[in-house]
C-alpha positions in Angstrom: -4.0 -37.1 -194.8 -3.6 -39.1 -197.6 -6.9 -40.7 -197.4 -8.8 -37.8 -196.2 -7.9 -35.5 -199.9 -8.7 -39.3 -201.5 -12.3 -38.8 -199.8 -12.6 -35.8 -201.1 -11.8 -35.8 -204.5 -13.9 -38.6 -204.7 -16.5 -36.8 -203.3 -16.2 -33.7 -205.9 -16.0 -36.4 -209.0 -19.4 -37.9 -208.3 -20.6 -34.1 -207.7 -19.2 -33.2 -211.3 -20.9 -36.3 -212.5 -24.1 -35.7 -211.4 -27.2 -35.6 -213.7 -29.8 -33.5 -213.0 -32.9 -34.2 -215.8 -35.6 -32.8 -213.5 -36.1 -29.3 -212.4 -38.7 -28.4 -209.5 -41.9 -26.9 -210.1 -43.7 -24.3 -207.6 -46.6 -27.2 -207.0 -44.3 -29.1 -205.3 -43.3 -31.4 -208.5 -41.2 -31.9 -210.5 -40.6 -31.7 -214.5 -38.9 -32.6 -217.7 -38.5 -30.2 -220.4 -38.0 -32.3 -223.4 -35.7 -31.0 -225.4 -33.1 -33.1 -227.5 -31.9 -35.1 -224.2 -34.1 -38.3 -226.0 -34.4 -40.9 -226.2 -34.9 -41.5 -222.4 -37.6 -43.8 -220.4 -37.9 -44.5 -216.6 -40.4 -46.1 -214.6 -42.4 -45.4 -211.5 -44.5 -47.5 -209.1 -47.9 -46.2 -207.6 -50.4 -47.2 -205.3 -53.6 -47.8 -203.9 -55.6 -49.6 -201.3 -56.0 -52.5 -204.1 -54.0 -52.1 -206.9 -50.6 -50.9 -207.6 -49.5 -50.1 -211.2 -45.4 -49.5 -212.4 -45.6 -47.2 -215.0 -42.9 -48.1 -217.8 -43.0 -44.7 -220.1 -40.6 -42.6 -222.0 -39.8 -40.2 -224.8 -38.9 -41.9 -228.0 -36.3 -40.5 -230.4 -38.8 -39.0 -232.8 -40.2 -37.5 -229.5 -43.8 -39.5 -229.4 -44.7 -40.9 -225.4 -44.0 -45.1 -224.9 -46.2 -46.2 -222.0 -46.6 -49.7 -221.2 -48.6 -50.4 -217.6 -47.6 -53.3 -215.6 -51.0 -53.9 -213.4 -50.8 -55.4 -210.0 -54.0 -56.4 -208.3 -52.8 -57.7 -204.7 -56.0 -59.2 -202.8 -56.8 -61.3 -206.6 -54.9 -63.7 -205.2 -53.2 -66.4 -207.9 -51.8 -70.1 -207.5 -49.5 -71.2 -205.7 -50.6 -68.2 -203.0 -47.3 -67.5 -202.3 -45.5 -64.0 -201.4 -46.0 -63.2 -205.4 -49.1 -64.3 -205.9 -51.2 -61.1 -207.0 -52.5 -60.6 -210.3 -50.6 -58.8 -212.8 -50.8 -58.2 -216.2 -49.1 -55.4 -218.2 -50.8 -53.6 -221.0 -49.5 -51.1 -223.6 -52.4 -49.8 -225.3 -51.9 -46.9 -226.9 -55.6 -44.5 -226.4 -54.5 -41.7 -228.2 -53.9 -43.7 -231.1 -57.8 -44.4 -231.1 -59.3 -41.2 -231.8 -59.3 -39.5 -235.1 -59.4 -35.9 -235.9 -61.1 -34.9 -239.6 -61.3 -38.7 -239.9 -57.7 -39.5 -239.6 -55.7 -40.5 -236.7 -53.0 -38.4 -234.7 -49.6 -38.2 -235.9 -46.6 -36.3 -235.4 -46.3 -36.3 -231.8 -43.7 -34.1 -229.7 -43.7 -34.5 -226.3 -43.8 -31.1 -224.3 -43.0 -32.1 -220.5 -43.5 -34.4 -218.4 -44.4 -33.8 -214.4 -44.0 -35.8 -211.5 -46.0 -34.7 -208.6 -48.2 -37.9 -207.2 -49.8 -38.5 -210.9 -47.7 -38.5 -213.9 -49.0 -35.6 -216.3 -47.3 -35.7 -220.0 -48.6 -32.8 -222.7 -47.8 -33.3 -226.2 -48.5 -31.5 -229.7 -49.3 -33.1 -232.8 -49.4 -31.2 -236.4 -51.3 -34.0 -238.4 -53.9 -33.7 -239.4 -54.0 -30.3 -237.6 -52.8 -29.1 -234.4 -53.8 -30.6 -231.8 -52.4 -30.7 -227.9 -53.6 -33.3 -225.6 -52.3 -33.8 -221.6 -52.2 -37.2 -220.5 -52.9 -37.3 -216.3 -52.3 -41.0 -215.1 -52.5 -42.3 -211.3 -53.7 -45.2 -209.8 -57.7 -44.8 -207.7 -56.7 -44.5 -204.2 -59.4 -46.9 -202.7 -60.8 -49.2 -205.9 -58.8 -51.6 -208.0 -58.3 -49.3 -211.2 -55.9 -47.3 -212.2 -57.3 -44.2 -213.8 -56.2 -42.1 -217.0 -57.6 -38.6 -218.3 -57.3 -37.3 -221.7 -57.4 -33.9 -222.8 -57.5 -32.4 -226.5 -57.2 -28.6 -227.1 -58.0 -27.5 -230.9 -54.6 -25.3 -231.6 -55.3 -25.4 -235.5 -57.1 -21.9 -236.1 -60.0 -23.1 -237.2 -62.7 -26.0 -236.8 -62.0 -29.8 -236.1 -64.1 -33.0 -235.6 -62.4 -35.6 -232.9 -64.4 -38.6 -232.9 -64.0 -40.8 -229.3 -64.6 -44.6 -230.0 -66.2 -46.4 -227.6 -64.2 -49.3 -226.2 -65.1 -52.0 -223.8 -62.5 -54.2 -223.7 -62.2 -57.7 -221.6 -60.1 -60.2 -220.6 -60.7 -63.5 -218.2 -57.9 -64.8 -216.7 -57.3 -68.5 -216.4 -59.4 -70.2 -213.9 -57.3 -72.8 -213.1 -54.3 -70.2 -212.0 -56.5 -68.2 -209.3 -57.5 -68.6 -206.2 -61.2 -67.8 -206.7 -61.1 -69.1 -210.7 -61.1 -66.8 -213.0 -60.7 -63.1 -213.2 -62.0 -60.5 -215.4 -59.9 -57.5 -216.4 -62.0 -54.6 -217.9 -60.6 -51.7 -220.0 -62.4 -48.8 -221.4 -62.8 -45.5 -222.6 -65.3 -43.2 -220.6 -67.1 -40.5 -222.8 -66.9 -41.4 -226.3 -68.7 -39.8 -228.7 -67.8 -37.0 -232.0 -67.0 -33.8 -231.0 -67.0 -30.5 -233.1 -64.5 -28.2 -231.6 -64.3 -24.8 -232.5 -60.4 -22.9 -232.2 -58.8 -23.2 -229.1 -61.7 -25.0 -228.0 -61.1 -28.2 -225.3 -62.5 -32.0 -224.9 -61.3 -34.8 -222.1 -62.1 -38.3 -222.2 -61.1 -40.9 -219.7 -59.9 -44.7 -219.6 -59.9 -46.9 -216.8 -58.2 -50.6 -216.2 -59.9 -52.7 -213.3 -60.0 -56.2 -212.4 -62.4 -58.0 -209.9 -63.4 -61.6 -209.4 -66.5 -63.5 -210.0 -67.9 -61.9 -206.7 -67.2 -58.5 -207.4 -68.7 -56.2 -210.0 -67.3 -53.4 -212.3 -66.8 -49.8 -210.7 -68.5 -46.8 -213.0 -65.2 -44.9 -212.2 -65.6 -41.3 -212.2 -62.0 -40.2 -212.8 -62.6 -36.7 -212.0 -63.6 -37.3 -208.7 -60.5 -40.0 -208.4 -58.4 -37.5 -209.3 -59.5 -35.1 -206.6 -59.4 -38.1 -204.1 -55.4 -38.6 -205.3 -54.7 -34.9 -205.2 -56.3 -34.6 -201.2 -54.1 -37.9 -200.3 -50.9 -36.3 -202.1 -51.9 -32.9 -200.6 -52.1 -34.4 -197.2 -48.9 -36.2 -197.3 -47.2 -32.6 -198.3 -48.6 -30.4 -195.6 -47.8 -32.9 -192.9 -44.5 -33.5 -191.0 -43.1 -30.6 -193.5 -39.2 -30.2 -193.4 -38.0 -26.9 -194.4 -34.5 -26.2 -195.0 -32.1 -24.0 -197.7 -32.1 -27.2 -199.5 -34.8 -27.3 -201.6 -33.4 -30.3 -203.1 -33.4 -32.4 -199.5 -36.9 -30.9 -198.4 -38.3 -32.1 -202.1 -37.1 -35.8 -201.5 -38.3 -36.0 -198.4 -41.8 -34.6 -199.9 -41.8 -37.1 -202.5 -40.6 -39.9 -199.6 -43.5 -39.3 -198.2 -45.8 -40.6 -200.8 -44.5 -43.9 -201.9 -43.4 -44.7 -198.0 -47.6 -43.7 -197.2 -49.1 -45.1 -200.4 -48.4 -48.7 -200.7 -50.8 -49.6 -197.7 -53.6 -52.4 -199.1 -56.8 -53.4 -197.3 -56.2 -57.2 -197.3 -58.6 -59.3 -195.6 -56.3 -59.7 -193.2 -56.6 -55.8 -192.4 -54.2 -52.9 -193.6 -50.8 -53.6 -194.8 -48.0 -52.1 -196.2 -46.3 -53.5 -198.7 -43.0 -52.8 -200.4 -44.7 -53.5 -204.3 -41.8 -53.9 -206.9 -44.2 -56.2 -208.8 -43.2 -59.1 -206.4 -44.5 -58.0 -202.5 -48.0 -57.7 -201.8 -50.7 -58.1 -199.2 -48.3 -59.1 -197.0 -45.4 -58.1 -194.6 -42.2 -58.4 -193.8 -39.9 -58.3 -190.2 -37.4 -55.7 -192.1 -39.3 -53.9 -194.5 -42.8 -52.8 -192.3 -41.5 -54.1 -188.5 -38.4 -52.3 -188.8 -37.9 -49.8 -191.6 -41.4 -48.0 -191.6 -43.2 -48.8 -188.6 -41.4 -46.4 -186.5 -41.8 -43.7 -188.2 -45.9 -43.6 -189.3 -46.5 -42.1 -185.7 -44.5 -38.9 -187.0 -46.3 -38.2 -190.0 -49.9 -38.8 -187.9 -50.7 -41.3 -191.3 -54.1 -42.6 -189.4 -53.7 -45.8 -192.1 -50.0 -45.9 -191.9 -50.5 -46.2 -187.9 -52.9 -48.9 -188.5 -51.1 -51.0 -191.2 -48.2 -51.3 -188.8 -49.8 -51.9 -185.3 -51.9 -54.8 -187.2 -47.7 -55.8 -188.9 -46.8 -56.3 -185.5 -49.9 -58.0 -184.2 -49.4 -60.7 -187.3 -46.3 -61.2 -186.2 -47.2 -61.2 -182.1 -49.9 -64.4 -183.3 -46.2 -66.4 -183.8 -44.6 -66.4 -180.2 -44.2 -69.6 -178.7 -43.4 -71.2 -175.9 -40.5 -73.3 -177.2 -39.3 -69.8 -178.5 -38.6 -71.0 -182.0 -38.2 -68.8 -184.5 -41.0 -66.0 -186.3 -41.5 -66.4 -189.6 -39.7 -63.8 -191.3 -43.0 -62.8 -193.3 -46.3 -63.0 -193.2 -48.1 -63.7 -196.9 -51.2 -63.9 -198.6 -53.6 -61.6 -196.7 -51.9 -63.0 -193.5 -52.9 -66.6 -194.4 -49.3 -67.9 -195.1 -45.9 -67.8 -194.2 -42.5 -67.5 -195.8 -39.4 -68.6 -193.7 -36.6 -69.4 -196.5 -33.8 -67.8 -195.1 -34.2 -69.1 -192.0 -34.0 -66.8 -188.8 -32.9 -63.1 -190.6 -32.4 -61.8 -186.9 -36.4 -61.2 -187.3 -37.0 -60.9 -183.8 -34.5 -58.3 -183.3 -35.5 -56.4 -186.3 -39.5 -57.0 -184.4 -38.4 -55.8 -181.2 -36.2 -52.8 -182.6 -39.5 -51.4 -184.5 -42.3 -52.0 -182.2 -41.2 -50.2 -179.6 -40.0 -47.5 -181.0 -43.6 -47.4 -182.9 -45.1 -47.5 -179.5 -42.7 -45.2 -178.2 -43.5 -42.7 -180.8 -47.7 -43.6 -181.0 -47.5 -41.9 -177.0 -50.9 -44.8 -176.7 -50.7 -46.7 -173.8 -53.3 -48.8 -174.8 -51.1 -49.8 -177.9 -47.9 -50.0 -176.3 -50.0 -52.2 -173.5 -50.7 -54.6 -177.0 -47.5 -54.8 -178.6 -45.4 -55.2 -175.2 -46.1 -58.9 -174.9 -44.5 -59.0 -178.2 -41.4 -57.1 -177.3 -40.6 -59.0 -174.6 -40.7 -62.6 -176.2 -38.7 -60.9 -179.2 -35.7 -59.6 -176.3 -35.8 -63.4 -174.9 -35.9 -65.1 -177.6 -32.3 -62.6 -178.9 -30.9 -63.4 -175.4 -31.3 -67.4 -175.9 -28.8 -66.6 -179.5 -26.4 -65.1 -177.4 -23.2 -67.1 -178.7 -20.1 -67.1 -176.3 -19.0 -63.6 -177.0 -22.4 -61.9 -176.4 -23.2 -61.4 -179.6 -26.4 -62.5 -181.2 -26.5 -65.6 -183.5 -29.1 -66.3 -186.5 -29.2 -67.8 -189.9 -28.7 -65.4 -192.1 -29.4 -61.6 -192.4 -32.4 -59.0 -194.0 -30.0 -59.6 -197.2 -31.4 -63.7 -197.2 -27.8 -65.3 -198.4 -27.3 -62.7 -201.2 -24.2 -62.2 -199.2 -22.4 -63.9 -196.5 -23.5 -62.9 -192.6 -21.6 -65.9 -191.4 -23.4 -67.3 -187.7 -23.4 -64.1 -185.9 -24.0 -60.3 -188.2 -23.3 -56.6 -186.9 -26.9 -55.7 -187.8 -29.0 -57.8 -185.8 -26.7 -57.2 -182.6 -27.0 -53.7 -183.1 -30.9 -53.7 -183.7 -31.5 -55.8 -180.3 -29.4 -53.2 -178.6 -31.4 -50.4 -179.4 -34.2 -52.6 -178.6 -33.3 -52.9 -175.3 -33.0 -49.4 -174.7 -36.5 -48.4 -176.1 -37.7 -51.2 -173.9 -36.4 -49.8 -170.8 -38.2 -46.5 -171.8 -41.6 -47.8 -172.6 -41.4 -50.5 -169.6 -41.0 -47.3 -167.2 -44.0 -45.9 -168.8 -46.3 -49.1 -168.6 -45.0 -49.5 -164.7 -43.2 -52.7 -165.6 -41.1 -54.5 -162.9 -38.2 -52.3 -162.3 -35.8 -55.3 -161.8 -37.0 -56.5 -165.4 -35.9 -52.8 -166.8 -32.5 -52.9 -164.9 -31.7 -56.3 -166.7 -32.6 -54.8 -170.0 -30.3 -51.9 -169.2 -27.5 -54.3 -168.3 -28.2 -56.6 -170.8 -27.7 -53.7 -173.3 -24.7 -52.2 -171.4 -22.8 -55.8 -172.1 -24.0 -56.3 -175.5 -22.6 -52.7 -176.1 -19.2 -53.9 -175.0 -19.4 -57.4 -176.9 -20.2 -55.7 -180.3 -17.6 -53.3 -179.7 -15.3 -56.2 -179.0 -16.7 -58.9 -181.2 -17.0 -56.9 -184.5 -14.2 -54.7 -184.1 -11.7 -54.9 -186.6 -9.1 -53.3 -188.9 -10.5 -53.6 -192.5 -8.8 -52.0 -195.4 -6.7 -49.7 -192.9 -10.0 -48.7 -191.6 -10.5 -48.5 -187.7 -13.9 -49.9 -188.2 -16.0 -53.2 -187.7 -16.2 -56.7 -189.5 -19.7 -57.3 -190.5 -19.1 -61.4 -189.3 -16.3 -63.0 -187.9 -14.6 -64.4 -190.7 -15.6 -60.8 -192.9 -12.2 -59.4 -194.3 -13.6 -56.9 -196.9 -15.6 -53.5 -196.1 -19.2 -53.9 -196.0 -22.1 -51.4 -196.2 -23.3 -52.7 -192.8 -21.2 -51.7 -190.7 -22.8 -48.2 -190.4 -25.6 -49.8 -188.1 -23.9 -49.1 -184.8 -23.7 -45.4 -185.8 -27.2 -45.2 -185.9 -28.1 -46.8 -182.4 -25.4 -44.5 -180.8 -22.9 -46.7 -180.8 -19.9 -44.1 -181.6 -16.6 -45.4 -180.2 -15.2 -46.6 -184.0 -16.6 -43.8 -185.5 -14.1 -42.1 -186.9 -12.8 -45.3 -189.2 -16.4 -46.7 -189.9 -17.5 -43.0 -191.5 -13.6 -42.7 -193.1 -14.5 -46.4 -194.6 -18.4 -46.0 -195.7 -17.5 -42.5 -197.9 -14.3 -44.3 -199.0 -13.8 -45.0 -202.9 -14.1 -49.3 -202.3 -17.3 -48.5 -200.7 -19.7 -44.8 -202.1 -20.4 -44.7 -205.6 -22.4 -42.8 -207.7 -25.6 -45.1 -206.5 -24.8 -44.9 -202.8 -22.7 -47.5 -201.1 -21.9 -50.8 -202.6 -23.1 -53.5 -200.3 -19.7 -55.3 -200.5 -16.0 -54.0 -201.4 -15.3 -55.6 -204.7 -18.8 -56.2 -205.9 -21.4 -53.9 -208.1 -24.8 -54.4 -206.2 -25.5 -51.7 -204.5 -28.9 -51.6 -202.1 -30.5 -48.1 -200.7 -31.5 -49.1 -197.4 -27.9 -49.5 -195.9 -27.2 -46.0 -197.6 -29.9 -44.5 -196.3 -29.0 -45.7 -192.8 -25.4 -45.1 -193.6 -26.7 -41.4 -193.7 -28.7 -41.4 -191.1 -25.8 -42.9 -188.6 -23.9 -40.5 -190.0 -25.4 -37.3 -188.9 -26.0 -39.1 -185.1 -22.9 -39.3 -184.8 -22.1 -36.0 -185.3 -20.4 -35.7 -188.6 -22.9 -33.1 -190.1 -20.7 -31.3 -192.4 -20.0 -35.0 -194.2 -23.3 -36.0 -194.0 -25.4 -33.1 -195.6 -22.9 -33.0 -198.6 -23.7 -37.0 -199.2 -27.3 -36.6 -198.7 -27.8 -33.4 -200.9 -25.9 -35.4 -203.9 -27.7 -38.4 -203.1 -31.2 -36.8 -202.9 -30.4 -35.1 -206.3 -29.7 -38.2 -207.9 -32.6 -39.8 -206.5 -34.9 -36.7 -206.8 -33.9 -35.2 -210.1 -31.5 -37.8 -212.2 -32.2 -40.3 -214.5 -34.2 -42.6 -212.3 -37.2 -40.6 -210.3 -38.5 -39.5 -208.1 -38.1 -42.1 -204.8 -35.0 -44.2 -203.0 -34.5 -47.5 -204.5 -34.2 -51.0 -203.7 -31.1 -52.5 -205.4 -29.1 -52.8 -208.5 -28.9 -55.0 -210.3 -31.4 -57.2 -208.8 -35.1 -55.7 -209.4 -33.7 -52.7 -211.9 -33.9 -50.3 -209.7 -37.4 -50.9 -207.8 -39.3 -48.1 -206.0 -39.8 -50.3 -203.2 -42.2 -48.2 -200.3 -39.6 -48.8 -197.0 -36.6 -47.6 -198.5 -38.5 -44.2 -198.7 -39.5 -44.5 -195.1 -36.0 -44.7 -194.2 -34.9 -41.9 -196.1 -37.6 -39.7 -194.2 -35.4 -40.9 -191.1 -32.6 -39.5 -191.9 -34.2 -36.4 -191.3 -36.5 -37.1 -188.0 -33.8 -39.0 -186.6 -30.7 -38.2 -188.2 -30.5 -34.3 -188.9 -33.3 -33.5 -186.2 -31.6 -36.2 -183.5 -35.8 -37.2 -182.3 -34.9 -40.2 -180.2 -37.9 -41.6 -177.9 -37.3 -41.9 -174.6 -41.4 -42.5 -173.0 -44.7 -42.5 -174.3 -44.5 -38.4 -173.9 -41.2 -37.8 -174.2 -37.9 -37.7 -176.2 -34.5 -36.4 -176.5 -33.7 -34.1 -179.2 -29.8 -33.6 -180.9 -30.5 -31.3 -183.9 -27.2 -31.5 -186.3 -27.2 -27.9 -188.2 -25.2 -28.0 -191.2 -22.7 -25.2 -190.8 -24.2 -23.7 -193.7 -27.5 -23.4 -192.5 -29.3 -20.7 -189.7 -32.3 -22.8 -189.4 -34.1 -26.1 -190.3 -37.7 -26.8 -189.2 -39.7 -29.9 -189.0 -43.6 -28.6 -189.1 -47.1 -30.9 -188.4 -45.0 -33.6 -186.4 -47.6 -35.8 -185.0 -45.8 -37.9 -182.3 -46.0 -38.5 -178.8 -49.7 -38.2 -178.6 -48.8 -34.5 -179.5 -49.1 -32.3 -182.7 -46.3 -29.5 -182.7 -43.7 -27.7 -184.6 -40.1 -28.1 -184.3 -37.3 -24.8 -185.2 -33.9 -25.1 -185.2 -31.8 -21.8 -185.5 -28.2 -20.7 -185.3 -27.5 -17.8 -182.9 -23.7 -17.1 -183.0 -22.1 -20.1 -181.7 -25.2 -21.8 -180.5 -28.6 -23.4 -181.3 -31.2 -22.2 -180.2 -34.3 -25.2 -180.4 -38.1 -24.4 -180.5 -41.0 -26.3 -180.2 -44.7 -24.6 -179.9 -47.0 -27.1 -180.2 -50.9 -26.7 -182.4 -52.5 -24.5 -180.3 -48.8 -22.0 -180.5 -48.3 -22.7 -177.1 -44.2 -23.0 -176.6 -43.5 -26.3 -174.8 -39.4 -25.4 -175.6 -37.5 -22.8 -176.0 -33.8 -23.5 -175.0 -30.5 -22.2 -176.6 -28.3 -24.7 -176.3 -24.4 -25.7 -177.2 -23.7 -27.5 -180.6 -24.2 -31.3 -180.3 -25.9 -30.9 -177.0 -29.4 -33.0 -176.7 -32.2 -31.4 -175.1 -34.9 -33.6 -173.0 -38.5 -32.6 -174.6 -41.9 -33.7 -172.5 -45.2 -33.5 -173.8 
């Protein structure tokens, strides 16, 4: 009892202490109304099929805009071409400060606002030499290496101005010796210059664009209108598809914005389409955790055509590594898919392989994809039963963590993910008529791996009934919320007690270890997830409405994270995929179980009648799922495009429900 009112005022002090900057907007974004809450900055990665840009920008203390780009071209590949081997240069030029009105420049600024809603749109006044508002709209081209800005003045003075635009062509060539293919050039300039008389209230825009290309490329005659309209279509997309809908606005917002960054940072390497996580550091190439495991499965949901390519052709890079000798796949593919990296040894990358692709083929309902990626799923499952150690439980180097933190010879994650692996494999085997004696040995295979982590892992940490993330582990780690999400449930109890304990939630989400101060958003995000399949709802949806706020509307915005303090807080693509999990997987319970099928376990908060997941595009299907309370029961719809109802069952609370397509 003790513990539990510990939990809980816990819980309540990190609600108190929540900061809330940003307030929603009816467009579906979100804003800050500066007031005197300054000085403040942030920063925010977007993307684009070949460039990525983190914007670095903020509201200084006599309220002028800081911006300062940090450009990141990924197929300009540098030397060494290794996993960080893109071009990037920042910039900080100031555009604004280029113009002059009545012959002088623009002083006095006060920023207005700024908005968040795919581009990043800041307006600002200025009283010298007269009063003049300009919007800024920045966003990165969504197919062309440039990253796009549009200007905006509006004559508030009362009475005539003269704004003269400079022209301004500016270039840089980058060192030949450090690329690739020599030198680069980087191009920045300012598209319609010119002086303008502008009567009261009257309006002019110019624009500025920053592109690079190599000696065998030319320069792009950008027209940032129309790159504007191409970013709005992609950001529109991304909101009316797979739409959750729920009384919190503040959960179905998150999600919204996950959506984005999880279906933006996709680049079209020469080695085809592939998501990459960005932070400044991983590009045009992938990675066994972040694209095989984290995102993969859950493109087919959103019906992201590129985001269904980028991770079929993930796992096909990776399927080009299986070997006879079953040593081990590189943990990532780099440099366009030219190059490997292997540091950390094996991570548990097959498992992590296996675990993703088939629930990606599972959830694609394509036979003639699952038919490609099962050759890799079952050299992944052979080569995790060849690590078996003595207990049953599956041996590797070192973890998706790389040595930040001990995993000692045998970790709780890549057990777990081979065990779910197992299962999907038994599903998608049935539907690609696979031996059934082969699918009986995965079953048992996973039956006794169930038992050994159950029996291997288990452990009495802190007073918590929970698990031991590796045999010699004596302090709580973040991990062990991974057999929670594969329905592993028997230590429940203790393992949900322990992850929303004070050694291990924090304002940031859970600290990876008891003790320490790094804290990384992928195992909270599956902490969350586990959570609600497990069947603690009424825990779960408080956690993940403060957690989305903080996320959504704090001080850092708008996506999930990567860690702290390594990377400052990165808005690394994955982590945003796995958030959108939580709610496909966690709150709605979607588990695949054929290439047209799949069990649903909706978990209703108890302060919720209804919850709906609209435009799912799974299964080979396209349909709408409704979840809503009648008395003590659920009652769970799904009518798929064409309206027809291919469910409609009222069912018991935590009661699944088999759905075929």
């Amino acid at each position: 009892m003790r513990l539990f009112f510990i939990c809980i005022l816990s819980f309540f002090t990190l609600l108190m202490n929540a900061q809330t900057r940003w307030t929603f907007q009816p467009d579906g974004g979100i804003r800050w109304d500066v007031k005197k809450d300054i000085p403040h900055s942030d920063h925010i990665e977007m993307s684009g099929e070949k460039v990525s840009v983190v914007l670095r920008y903020g509201v200084k203390e006599d309220g002028s805009f800081s911006l300062e780009r940090s450009m990141v071209w990924p197929m300009l590949r540098t030397i060494p071409n290794n996993t960080h081997a893109s071009l990037m240069q920042r910039y900080a030029i100031d555009f604004p400060s280029l113009l002059t009105v009545n012959g002088r420049t623009l002083k006095n600024e006060k920023v207005k606002s700024l908005t968040l809603n795919g581009v990043l749109t800041v307006p600002s006044e200025f009283d010298t030499p007269a009063a003049i508002s300009l919007t800024r709209t920045i966003f990165p081209s969504t197919v062309d290496p440039l990253l796009c800005e549009r200007y905006l003045l509006r004559n508030n003075s009362g009475r005539p101005v003269t704004i003269t635009i400079p022209e301004l062509k500016t270039t840089y060539q980058t060192d030949p010796d450090k690329g690739v293919e020599g030198s680069y050039t980087i191009e920045i300039g300012i598209q319609h210059p010119g002086l303008y008389k502008l009567a009261a209230g009257q309006e002019v825009s110019f624009s500025a664009c920053i592109q690079a290309y190599s000696k065998s490329q030319t320069v792009i005659a950008a027209d940032v209108d129309q790159e504007l309209k191409k970013r709005e279509d992609f950001i529109a997309r991304m909101w009316n598809d797979l739409v959750f809908e729920s009384p919190d606005e503040t959960i179905n917002r998150m999600f919204a914005f996950a959506k984005i960054r999880a279906s933006e940072s996709i680049y079209r390497t020469s080695g085809g389409l592939m998501h990459g996580p960005g932070g400044e550091s991983y590009y045009a190439a992938i990675w066994a955790n972040d694209q095989a495991e984290y995102i993969g499965p859950f493109f087919p949901y959103l019906g992201y055509q590129t985001g269904n390519e980028a991770s079929l052709n993930a796992y096909l890079h990776f399927a080009r590594f299986m070997n006879p000798g079953f040593k081990p796949i590189p943990s990532s593919i780099i440099a366009e898919g030219k190059d490997i990296w292997d540091g950390a040894g094996d991570r548990g990358d097959a498992a992590m392989i296996a675990y993703g692709a088939a629930r990606f083929a599972l959830a694609k309902g394509d036979k003639a994809v699952a038919e490609k990626l099962w050759p890799l799923i079952e050299w992944c499952l052979e080569y995790c039963h060849r690590k078996l150690n003595g207990d049953g439980v599956v041996t590797s180097d070192s973890d998706e963590l790389e040595g930040r933190f001990p995993a000692g010879k045998a970790n709780l994650c890549t057990s777990t993910l081979y065990y779910d692996a197992l299962l999907s494999a038994y599903y998608l085997g049935n539907d690609l008529n696979r031996p059934i004696q082969q699918l009986k040995t995965y079953l048992k295979q996973a039956k006794n791996l169930k038992t050994a982590i159950n029996t291997f892992f288990a452990a009495n940490i802190d007073g918590f009934e929970t698990y031991r993330y590796y045999k010699e582990n004596t302090v709580l780690r973040s991990w062990i919320c991974m057999p929670l999400v594969v329905g592993i449930h028997e230590r429940s109890k203790g393992t949900i007690d322990a992850l929303f304990s004070p050694q291990l939630w924090t304002s940031n989400g859970l600290l990876t270890q008891a003790g320490s101060e790094t804290f990384w958003d992928r195992s909270t995000l599956y902490a969350l997830r586990g959570v609600f399949a497990a069947g603690e709802t009424e825990k779960g949806i408080n956690y993940l409405s403060y957690y989305s706020g903080q996320r959504l509307l704090g001080e850092h915005v708008p996506y999930a994270i990567e860690a702290w303090p390594e990377g400052s807080q990165r808005h690394l693509s994955a982590e945003s995929g796995l958030f959108c999990r939580i709610i496909t997987e966690g709150l709605l319970g979607i588990r695949p179980t054929g290439l047209r099928s799949c069990t649903l376990l909706p978990r209703l908060p108890k302060a919720w009648n209804s919850m709906n997941l609209k435009n799912v595009r799974a299964f080979g299907s396209a349909f709408d799922l409704m979840v809503n309370r009648e008395t003590d029961k659920i009652r769970i719809k799904v009518v798929d495009s064409d309206k027809k109802v291919l469910q409609d069952k009222l069912v018991k609370e935590g009661q699944s429900l088999e759905l075929k397509f």
